[in-house]
Rosetta silent file (secondary structure, phi, psi, omega in degrees, C-alpha in Angstrom):
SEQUENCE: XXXXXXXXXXXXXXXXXXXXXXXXXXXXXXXXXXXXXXXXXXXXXXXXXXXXXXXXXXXXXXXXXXXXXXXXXXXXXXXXXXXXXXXXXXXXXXXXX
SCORE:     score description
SCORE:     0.000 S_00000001
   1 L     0.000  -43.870  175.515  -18.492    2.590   11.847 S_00000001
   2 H   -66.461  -30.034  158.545  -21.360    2.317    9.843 S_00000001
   3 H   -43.782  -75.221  168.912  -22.032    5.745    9.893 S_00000001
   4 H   -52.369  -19.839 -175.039  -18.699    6.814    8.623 S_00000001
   5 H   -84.175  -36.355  176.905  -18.433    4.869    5.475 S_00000001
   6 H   -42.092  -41.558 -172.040  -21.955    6.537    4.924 S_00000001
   7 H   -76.453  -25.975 -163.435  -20.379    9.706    5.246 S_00000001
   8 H   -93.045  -30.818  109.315  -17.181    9.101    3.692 S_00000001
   9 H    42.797  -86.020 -152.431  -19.976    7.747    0.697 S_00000001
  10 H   -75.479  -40.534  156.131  -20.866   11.253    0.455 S_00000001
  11 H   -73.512  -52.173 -178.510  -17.559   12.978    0.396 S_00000001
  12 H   -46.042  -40.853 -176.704  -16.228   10.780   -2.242 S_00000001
  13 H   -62.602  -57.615  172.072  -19.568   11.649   -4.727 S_00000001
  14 H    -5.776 -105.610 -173.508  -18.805   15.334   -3.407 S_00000001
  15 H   -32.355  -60.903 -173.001  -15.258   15.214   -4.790 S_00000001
  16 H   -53.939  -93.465 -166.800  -15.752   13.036   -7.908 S_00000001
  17 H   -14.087  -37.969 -133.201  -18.904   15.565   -8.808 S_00000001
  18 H  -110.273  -24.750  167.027  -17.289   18.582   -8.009 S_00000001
  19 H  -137.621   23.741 -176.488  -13.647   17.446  -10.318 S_00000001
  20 L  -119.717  -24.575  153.889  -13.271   14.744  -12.574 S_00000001
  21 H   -48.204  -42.915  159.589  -16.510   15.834  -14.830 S_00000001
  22 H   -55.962  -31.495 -140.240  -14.764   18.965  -15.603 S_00000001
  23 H  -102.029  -59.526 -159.100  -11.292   17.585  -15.411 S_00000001
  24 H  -115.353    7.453  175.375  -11.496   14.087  -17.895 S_00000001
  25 L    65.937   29.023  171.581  -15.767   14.905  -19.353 S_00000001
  26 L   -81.552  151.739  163.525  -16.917   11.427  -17.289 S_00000001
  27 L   -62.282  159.984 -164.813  -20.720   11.797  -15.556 S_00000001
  28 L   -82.471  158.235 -158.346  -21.130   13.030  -12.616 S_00000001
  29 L  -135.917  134.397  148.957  -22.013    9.673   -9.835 S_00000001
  30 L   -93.735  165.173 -176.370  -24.528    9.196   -7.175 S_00000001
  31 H   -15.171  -72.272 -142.067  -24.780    8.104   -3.466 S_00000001
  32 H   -81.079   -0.794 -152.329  -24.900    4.330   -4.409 S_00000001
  33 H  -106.731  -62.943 -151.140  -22.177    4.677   -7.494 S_00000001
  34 H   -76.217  -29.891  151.381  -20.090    6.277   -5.151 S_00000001
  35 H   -57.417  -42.646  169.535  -20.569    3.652   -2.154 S_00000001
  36 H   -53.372  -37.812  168.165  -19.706    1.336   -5.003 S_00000001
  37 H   -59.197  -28.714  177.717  -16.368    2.655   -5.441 S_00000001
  38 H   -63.157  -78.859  167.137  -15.740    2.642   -1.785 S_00000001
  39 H   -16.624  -66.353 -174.530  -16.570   -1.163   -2.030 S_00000001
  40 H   -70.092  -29.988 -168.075  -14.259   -1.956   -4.974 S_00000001
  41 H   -66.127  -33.036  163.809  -11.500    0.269   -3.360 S_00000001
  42 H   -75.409   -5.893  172.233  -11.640   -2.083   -0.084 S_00000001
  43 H   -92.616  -39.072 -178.589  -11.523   -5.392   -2.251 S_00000001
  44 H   -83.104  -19.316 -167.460   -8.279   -3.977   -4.183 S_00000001
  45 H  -107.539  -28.399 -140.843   -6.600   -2.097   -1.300 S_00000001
  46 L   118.103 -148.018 -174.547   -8.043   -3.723    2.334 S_00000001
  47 L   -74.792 -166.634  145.213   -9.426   -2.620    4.768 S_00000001
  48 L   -88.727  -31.714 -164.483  -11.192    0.649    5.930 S_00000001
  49 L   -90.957   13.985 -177.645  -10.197    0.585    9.197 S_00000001
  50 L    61.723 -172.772 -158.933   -6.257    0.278    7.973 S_00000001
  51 L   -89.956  144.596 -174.594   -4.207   -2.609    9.473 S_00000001
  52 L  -115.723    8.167 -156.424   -4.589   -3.301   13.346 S_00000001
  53 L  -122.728  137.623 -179.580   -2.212   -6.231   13.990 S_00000001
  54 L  -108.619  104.833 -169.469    1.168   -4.602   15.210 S_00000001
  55 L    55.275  -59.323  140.117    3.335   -6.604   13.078 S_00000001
  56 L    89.671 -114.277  178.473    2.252  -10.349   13.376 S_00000001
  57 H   -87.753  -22.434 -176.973    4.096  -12.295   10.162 S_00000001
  58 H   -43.326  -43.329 -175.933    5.980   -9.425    8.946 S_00000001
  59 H   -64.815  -60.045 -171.479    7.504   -9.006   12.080 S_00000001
  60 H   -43.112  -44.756  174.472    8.129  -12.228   12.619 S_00000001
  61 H   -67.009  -44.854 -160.488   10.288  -12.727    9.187 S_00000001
  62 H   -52.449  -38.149  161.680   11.619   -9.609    9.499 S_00000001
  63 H   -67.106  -39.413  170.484   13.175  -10.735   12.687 S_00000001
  64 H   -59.163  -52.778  143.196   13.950  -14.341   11.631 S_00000001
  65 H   -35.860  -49.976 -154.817   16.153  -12.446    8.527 S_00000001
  66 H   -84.489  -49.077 -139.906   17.978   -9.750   10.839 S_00000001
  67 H  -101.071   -6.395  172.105   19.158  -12.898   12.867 S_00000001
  68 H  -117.931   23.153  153.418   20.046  -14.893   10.207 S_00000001
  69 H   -67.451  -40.678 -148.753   21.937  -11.952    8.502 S_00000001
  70 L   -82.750  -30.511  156.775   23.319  -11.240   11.580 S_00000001
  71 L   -89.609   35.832  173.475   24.990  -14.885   11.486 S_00000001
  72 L   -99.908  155.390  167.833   26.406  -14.646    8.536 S_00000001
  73 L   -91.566  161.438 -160.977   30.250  -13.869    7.716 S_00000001
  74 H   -69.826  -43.014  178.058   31.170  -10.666    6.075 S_00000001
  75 H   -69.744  -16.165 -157.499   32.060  -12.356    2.600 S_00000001
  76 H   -93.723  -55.498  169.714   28.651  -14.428    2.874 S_00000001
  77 H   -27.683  -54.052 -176.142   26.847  -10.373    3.639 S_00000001
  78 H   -73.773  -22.469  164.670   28.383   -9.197    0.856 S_00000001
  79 H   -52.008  -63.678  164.880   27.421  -11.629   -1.530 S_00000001
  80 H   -57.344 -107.666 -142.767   23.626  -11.128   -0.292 S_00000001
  81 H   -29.028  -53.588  165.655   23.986   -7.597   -0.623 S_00000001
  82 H   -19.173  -73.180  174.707   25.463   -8.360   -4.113 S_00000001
  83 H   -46.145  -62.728 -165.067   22.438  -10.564   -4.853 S_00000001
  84 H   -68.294  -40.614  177.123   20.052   -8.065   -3.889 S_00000001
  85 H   -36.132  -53.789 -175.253   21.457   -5.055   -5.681 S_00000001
  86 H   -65.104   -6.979  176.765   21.384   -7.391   -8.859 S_00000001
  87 H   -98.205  -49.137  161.451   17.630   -8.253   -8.208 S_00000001
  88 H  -116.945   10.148  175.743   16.608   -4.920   -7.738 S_00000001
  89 L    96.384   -4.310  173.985   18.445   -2.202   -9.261 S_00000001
  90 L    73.785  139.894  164.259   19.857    0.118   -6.653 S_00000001
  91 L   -99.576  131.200 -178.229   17.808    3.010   -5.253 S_00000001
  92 L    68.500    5.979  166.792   17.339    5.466   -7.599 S_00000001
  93 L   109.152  -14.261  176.509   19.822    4.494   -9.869 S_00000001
  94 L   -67.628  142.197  149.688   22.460    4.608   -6.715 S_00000001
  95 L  -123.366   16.806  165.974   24.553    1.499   -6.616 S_00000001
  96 L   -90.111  171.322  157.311   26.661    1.638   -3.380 S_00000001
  97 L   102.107    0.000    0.000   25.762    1.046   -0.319 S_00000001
């Protein structure tokens, strides 16, 4: 594990060297600049190793919702569905469904 983040280190300075000097006139970055970036990018995004828990709370609401959707009556559905459209806008500008 430790290995790879070294490596993946070294392909990030790669890339950043090789286009963003050219592309926006920023300096070119070393090894430890570029392990720094690594760093901040796992404190804003997560992890490195991506997520390992196969669902956990997500699941769990997502399931506690479908079942209390699922006991709802068709004017009480439609209402949520109402609600939500009016909360988020339709995808893409669609507003059916």
């Amino acid at each position: 594990m430790l290995a790879m983040i070294f490596i993946i280190s070294a392909v990030v300075m790669f890339l950043w060297n090789a286009i963003i000097p050219d592309i926006t006139g920023w300096k070119a970055i070393n090894y430890w600049q570029s392990l720094g970036l690594l760093v901040l990018f796992k404190l804003l995004c997560g992890r490195f190793g991506g997520h390992k828990h196969h669902g956990g709370r997500n699941h769990f609401m997502m399931h506690k919702f479908r079942e209390k959707f699922a006991n709802t009556t068709p004017e009480e559905r439609e209402a949520l569905k109402e609600e939500w459209r009016n909360r988020c806008g339709g995808w893409h500008g669609r507003k059916d469904n």
